[in-house]
DOTIVO-819300 format. One record per residue (C-alpha): x, y, z. Coordinates in steps of 0.001 Angstrom, whole numbers, plus 500000, padded with zeros to 6 digits. Each point is the difference from the previous one (the first is absolute). Layout:
<tilos>
XYZ/...
</tilos>
This chain:
<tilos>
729606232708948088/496551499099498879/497538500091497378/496768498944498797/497967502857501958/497736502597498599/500845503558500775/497756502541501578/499288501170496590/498673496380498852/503603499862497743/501423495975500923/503274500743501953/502482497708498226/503118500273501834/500792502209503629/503585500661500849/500992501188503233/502242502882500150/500724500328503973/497162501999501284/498116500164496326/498101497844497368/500773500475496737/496543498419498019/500225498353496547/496481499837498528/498697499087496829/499372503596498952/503958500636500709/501192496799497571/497671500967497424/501274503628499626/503388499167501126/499996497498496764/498614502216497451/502375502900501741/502854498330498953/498977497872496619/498328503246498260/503366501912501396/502486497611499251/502195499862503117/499442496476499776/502347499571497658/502368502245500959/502909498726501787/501513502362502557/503302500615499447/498577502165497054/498068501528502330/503291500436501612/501698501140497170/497219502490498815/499354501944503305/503839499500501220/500710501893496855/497351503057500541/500916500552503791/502619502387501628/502057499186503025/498331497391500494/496552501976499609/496865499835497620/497509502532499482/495992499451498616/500573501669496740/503391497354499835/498060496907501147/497040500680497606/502288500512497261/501485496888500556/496905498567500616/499157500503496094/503153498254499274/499217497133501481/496743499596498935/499833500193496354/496824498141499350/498073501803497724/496632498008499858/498782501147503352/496630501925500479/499414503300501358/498184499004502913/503016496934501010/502299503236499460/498736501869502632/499707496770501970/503294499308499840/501018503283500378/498478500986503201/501848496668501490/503118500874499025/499603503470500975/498921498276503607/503144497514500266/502062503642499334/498408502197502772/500148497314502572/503750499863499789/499541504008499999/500082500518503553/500656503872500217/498055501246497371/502700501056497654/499288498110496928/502947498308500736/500910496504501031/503219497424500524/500441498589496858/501163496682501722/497105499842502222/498049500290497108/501423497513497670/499728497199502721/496273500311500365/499495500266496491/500960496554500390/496846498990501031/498339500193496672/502591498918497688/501000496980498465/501360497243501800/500380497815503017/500261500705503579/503550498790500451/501202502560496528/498126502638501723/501476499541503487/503579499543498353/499901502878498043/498235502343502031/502771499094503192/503170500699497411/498116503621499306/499920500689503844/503467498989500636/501583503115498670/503408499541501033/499375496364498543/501475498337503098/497897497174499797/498282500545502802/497042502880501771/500015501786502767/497202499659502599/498556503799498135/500652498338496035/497664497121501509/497364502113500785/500044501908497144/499644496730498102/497475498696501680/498207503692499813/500252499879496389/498475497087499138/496990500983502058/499354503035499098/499025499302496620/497905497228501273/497971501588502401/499462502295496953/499139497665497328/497771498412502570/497799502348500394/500934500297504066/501540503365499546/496608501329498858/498743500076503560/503153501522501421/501662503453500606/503060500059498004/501527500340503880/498361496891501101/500923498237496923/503592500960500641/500081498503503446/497896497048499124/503322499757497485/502412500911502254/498463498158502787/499946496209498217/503592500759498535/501284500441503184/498683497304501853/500422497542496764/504091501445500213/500317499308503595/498547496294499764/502901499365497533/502916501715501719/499017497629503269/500689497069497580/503612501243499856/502973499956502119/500073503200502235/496829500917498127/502085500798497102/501527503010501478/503401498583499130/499717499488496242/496743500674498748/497663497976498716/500845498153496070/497523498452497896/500542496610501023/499375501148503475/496630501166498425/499144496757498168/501497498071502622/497362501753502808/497109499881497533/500387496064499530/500146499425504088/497131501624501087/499785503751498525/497088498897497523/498298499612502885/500689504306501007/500161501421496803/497502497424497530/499065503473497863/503449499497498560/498055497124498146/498386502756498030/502936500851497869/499231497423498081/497325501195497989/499513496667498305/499164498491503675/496787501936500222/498714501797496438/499114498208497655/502087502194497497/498029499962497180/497627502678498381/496565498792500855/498523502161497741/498297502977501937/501426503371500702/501535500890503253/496365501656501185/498206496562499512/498316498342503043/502049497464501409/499932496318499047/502755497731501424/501028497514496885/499980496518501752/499675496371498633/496954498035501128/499539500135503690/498016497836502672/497495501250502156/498878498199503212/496815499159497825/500344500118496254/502757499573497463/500611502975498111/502421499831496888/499733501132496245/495753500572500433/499670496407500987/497799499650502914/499491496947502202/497628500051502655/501074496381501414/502249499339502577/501825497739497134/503556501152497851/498192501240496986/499887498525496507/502809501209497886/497871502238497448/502222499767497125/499683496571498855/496812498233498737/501144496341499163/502245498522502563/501030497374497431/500859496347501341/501788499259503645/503667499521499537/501144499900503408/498906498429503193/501488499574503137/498444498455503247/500546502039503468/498649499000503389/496782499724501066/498364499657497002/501523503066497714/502335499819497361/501019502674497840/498636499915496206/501332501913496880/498131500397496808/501468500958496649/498214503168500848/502097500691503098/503457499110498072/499412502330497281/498760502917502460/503442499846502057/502149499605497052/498074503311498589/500733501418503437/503342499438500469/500318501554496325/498233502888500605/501666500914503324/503341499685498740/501110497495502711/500647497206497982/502883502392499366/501053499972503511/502162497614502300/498431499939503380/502223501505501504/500211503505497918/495248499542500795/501155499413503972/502065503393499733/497541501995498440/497249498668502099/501780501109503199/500498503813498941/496060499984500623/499987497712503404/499885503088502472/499144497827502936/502696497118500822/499500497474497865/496552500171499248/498366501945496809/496906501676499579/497251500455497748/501390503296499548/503061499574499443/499154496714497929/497714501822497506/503199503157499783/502475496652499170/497584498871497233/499520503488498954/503526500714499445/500361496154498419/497631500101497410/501368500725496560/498695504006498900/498602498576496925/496941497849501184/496866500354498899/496891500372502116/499078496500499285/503141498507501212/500704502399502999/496475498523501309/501188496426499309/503427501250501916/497708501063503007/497959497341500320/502745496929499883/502409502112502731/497156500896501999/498628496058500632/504109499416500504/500226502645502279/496984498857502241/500584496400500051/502974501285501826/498252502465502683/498814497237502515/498017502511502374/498120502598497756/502752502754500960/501197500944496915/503462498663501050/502225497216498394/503292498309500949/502608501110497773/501598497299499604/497093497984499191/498750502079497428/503311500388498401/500589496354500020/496566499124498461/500456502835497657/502766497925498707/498086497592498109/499617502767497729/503622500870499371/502635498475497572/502550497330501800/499660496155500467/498273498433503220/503186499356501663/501362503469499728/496858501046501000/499789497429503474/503705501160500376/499273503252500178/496627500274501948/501441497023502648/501682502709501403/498184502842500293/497709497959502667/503548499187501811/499651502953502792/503246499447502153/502477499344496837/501187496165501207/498578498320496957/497155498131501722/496525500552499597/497843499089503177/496844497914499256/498029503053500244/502334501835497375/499627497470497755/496383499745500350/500087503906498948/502438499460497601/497811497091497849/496806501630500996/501595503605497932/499880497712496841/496498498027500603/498118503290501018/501364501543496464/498890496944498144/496449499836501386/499839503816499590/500748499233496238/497543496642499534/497439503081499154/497578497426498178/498970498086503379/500792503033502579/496410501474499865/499100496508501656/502234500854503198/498972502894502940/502053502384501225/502579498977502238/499601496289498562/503336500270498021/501759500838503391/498187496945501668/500932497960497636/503464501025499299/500948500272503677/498959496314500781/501560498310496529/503310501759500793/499970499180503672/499978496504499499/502369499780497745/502668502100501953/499688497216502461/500244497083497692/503087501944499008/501445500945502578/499105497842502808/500209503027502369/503642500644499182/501806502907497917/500308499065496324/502021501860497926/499451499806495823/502447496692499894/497511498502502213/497146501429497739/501175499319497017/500603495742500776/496680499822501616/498392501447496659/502503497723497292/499613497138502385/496005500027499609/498262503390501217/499790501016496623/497293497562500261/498314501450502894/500266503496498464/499834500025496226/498671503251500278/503599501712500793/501114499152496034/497862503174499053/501794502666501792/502485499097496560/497625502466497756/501061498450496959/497819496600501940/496749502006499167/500459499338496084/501149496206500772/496937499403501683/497755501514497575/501167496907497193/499271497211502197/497902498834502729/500106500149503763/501135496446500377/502903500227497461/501334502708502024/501104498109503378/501408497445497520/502268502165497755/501115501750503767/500948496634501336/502218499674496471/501350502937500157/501400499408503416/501792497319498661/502237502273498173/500176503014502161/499785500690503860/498900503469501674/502792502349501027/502478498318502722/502376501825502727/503603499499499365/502585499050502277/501910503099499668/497265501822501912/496476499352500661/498653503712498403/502063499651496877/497485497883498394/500779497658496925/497477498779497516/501367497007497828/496642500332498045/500557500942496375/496870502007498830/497520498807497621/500187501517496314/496949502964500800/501894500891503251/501600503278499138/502265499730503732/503148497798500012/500256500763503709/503153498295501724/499975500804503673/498177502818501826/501549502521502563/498824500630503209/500529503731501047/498679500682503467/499188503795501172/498513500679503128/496246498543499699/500413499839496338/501622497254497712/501599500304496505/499622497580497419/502778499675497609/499702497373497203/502906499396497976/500362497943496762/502196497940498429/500495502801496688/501068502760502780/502484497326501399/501722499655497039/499711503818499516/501653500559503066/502563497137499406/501127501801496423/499784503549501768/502442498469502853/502414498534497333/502533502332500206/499867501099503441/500237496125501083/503347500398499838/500593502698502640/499960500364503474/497552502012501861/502906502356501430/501119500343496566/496525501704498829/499996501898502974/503127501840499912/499207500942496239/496568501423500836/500992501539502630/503654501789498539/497488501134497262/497751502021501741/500156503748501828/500696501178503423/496548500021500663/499914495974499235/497822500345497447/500436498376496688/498350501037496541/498661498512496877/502527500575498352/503176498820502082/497766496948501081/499393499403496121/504162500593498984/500414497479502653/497861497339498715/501480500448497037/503562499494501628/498728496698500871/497672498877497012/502385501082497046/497698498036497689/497345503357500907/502468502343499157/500438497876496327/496271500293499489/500037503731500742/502335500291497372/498454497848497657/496736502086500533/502418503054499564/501367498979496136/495902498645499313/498768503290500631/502475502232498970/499545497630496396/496327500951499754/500894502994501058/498169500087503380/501363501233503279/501347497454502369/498565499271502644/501409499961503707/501909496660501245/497323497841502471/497488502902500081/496606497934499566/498822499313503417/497490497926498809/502406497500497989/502926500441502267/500038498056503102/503022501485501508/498284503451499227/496769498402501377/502306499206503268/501301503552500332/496099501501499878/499202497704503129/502855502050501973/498774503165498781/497722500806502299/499508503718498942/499976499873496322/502893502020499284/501723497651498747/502710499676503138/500178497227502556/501736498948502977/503366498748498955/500560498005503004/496251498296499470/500249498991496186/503560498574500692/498197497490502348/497205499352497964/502098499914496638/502695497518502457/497096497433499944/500942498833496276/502977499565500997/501946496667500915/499827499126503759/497964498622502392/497399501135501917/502041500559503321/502418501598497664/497811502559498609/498545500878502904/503251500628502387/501443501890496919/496674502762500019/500275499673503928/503272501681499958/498832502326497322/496906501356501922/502465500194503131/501479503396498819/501313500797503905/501434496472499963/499232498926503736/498556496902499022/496420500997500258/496870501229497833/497007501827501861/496486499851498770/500385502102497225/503005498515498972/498826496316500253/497092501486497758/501392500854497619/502502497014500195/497058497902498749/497974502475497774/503251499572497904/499898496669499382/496180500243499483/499796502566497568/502913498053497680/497345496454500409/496676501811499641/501705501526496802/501439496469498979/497179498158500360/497836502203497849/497863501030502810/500959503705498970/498125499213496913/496858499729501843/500427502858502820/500164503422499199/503232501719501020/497910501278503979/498738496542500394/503267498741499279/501685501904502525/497208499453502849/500556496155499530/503570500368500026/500321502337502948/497094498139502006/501735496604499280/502851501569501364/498715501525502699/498358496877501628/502997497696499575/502173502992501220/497990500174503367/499912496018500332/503556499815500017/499947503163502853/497447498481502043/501188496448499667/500897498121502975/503378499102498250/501074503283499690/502176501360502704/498951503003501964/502633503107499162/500158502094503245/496715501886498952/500618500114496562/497474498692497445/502416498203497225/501368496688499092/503505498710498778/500508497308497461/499632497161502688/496492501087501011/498955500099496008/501775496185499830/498139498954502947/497030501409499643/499349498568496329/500930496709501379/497867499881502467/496815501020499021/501177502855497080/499880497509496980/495928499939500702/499681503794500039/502754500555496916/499939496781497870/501165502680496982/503068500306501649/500993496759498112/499804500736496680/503357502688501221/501797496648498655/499449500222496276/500625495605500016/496824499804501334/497758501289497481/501376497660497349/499525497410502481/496631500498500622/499528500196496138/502057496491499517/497902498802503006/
</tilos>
């Protein structure tokens, strides 16, 4: 893929996919009317299973004619506010998704087909597209599709975007078809390869899907990106009909010879002046750096971030929930561009800014952004960016360094290289130059990197000495005296920036030193070096009470969990009851409660926690005789997902939304409040998952061995209160995933005359040996240890 080009037409090519022998061309003409198509329609909104629902419910055998599809077409859209002219706009491009699904000319198309390109301009993620869309091809709702439902799939989805494109404008509707046909064929056969026989003796599920896309498929089929609407529009109306000229809505952007951003010109080679301030009040900050530099706030500067952070919303955010949202716009590995950048912000900003702030917006993200793009190429290092980002988020500086130490850790050990941790301080020093916006105009381009790059260099080696640290090793070298050397890294704390602004530059060193007396930055524990425990209490304007952060590794990805003390003692209470069984106990209930089919509902899973928490089944009754009293209806017993965390538990196994789960599944997950240890637990689901009994678990198996316990700790830990329920699952299953294939490829594990599996030995050794690095949350199995690490 690439972009950046102008098209023969002078339109700026902004992204080109290649789909086998054919480029499909995004331009700036094609997001602008793609935008308004589906903001002055309203598809945007809509989610598709009513699109589902609506043209499901208007076909016959499985068919749906015009007059049917624009019928339901009304239906859906309902928005009365729309203008003639976006009518027929939006009318002609629905009328051109129909007839390129209408291969014969009859008016007539597959309903199914249909329904799964639609997909492309509704509401909603990639992943809830890609889910929903697979469960509508699997008719016979195996699970899995044959190597013909892939390519209809695959045909769906690009159909309607070679249409909404514009591509299909220069095409027969025959060579549109086998441009279709063509790239859903090829894209199919690149994923069967992936599977044993080439899926000829099962099919091919959905995890085989996600599970190809994640190892290398992004890299065959990248237009899938373009599900996501949010990824690439910017999704709101930008105030001209659908015939308007194009204009592609940006933030400020750098050219190789002028700064452009918000009307503010600068003809110098310097950062430019930061146009919305005229006093920059007295210096409150100062910090030397090598070479002669230091790095110098004003008031001016403290007020301006603060007002950023506000106005973005991220003082809202952990870093970790900014990191995730960041990455759905990284389309290269690991690196973001400007593009994508200015769609994150886009989608970021709060709808009700005004003009005045949206420019002040711009400007401060833009003169972040750049101070991060070393070269001029309109790239950044994710990581980096996210990191320095940071500053602007809620959390303390240690849960902060906690959780930014190891997104610069690339192999998973731990231990940061001296080159990492160069990166890895630079990520925060880049971000606070970029914000010292009073004294920036007085550096060049490029200076910030020069400067940052050498600062950060020596101090990795002071550091390090040329050997791995990991963030024990950090965090003595910085209580026994760097925070000295760098009394810069306090301000990555935002609540620092309204500190500094009561007293002077040279106070602030002083009351760092005192408060190290008291507290100490986050330190490993013993019980595993990624479970990490922070004996600092948190200042009175700290809103985080953050007790020890989580390490989840996926393949080239990392999941920060932070958990505090109030959800340990949540968990604790929730666990009273179910302290006092056995893991095989909870297991044999779940699983005598549910169907043939192993699946268990809401409403046996909620009788059964009832069985075992009478004290719920008292306060349904109490609710019963308050209600009935006033006259009011009862209401259901432990219905409130939102209050409920056994209810809350239950949603994370419900991967569908209808309100069934895997029995099997949510009696391991539910087993891990139970009493036991961690070898306990684990043998018990073992035995569970092995449903032939020979001792062993294959891939899938072993999978979903650990997404089990994952979704039941990601749903304890309250990280399910900052995922949504698909970014939930793609942690969970990509967590699962990676330590599934470590334990398979793991020179520990004994080789099974050609088979790819493990049995409980391999699991044992494996974590022993190097496993406890890759899945520290394995620990916390043993419900001891999270009071422990509270006590600790």
């Amino acid at each position: 893929m690439s972009r950046g080009d102008k098209s023969s037409a002078g339109d700026t090519l902004c992204y080109q996919f290649q789909l086998n022998n054919f480029n499909l061309n995004i331009t700036e003409s094609t997001i602008r009317a793609l935008n308004n198509f589906v903001i002055k329609s309203g598809f945007n909104d809509i989610e598709l299973r009513d699109v589902a629902k609506v043209m499901g419910g208007l076909s016959r055998d499985g068919l749906l004619t015009k007059v049917a599809y624009d019928r339901g077409i009304e239906r859906l859209l309902v928005s009365s506010d729309i203008s003639e002219v976006d009518k027929v706009g939006c009318s002609m491009t629905l009328s051109s998704i129909f007839y390129t699904f209408d291969r014969t000319d009859s008016d007539v198309v597959d309903v199914i087909d249909l329904v799964c390109g639609l997909a492309v301009i509704c509401e909603g993620s990639k992943s809830t597209k890609l889910a929903f869309a697979f469960d509508l091809m699997d008719e016979d709702k195996d699970g899995v599709l044959s190597k013909r439902g892939l390519w209809r799939y695959f045909r769906a989805f690009l159909c309607v975007l070679l249409t909404v494109s514009g591509a299909s404008l220069d095409m027969s509707s025959g060579d549109l078809a086998s441009v279709c046909d063509d790239c859903a064929v090829w894209t199919s056969a690149n994923l069967l390869q992936s599977l044993p026989n080439n899926g000829s003796t099962r099919g091919c599920s959905f995890e085989n899907l996600a599970d190809w896309y994640t190892k290398g498929g992004y890299r065959v089929a990248t237009w899938l990106e373009l599900l996501d609407l949010s990824k690439w529009l910017p999704l709101r109306d930008l105030g001209d009909s659908l015939s308007d000229p194009p204009a592609r809505p940006t933030l400020s952007s750098q050219a190789s010879d002028s700064w452009t951003g918000n009307g503010v010109a600068n003809d110098s080679d310097n950062v430019p002046e930061n146009p919305f301030v005229e006093d920059d009040g007295t210096e409150i900050f100062r910090s030397d750096l090598p070479n002669g530099h230091s790095l110098t706030l004003m008031e001016s500067d403290s007020n301006f971030v603060l007002q950023i952070s506000q106005l973005t919303g991220f003082y809202n955010l952990t870093p970790q929930v900014l990191l995730q949202r960041l990455q759905e716009y990284c389309v290269y590995d690991g690196v973001i561009s400007i593009s994508g950048y200015n769609n994150f912000v886009s989608s970021s900003a709060p709808k009700d800014l005004n003009d005045d702030e949206l420019a002040r917006v711009s400007f401060a993200l833009s003169s972040i952004y750049y101070s991060y793009d070393d070269d001029g190429q309109n790239q950044a290092l994710l990581i980096s960016l996210a990191s320095g980002l940071a500053v602007l988020c809620k959390g303390s500086k240690s849960s902060k360094l906690s959780a930014c130490f190891h997104l610069f850790d690339s192999n998973g050990d731990g231990l940061l290289s001296t080159d990492e941790l160069a990166l890895f301080l630079g990520s925060f020093l880049r971000m606070l130059l970029a914000c010292s916006f009073s004294t920036a105009s007085s550096r060049e381009y490029g200076k910030t990197s020069e400067i940052v790059n050498n600062t950060c260099q020596l101090l990795a080696h002071n550091i390090s000495n040329g050997a791995l640290i990991d963030f024990q090793t950090f965090g003595d070298w910085y209580n026994d005296g760097g925070f000295r050397i760098i009394p810069w890294i306090e301000l990555i704390d935002l609540s620092k920036w309204v500190k500094i602004s009561a007293v002077s530059a040279s106070n602030v060193a002083e009351a760092s030193a005192n408060d190290r007396k008291r507290t100490s930055l986050p330190m490993h524990r013993r019980m595993h070096s990624n479970i990490i425990h922070s004996p600092e209490r948190p200042e009175e304007d700290e809103e985080d009470d953050a007790t020890f952060t989580l390490m989840l590794y996926r393949r080239n990805a990392q999941h920060v969990v932070s958990i505090s003390a109030a959800t340990v003692r949540e968990v604790s209470a929730l666990s009273t009851r179910l302290r006092a069984l056995e893991p095989e106990r909870i297991v044999h209930a779940i699983v005598s409660s549910c169907g043939k089919d192993g699946l268990l509902s809401r409403k046996d899973f909620d009788r059964l926690i009832q069985r075992i928490h009478p004290e719920r089944r008292k306060q349904y009754y109490a609710d019963v005789e308050a209600r009935v009293s006033r006259g009011g209806v009862p209401s259901s017993p432990l219905t409130d997902k939102n209050r409920d965390a056994f209810g809350s538990l239950f949603n994370a196994f419900d991967r569908t939304g209808k309100g069934v789960v895997d029995a099997i599944e949510v009696a391991i997950g539910l087993a891990v409040l139970c009493s036991g240890s961690k070898s306990a637990k684990l043998a018990t689901a073992f035995d569970l998952i092995d449903e032939d009994t020979d001792g062993l678990l294959s891939r899938r198996g072993l999978w979903r061995f650990f997404r089990s316990f994952l979704c039941a700790l990601l749903t304890l830990s309250g990280a399910a209160q900052e995922l949504s329920p698909d970014e939930l699952i793609r942690v969970a299953d990509g967590t699962a995933l990676f330590a599934c294939d470590s334990v398979l490829t793991s020179p520990t594990t004994s080789k099974k005359d050609g088979q790819v599996a493990a049995n409980f030995d391999d699991i044992a050794d494996w974590y022993t040996s190097a496993g406890y690095r890759i899945a520290p949350w394995l620990e916390l199995l043993d419900m001891s240890k999270w009071n422990q690490l509270v006590s600790n």
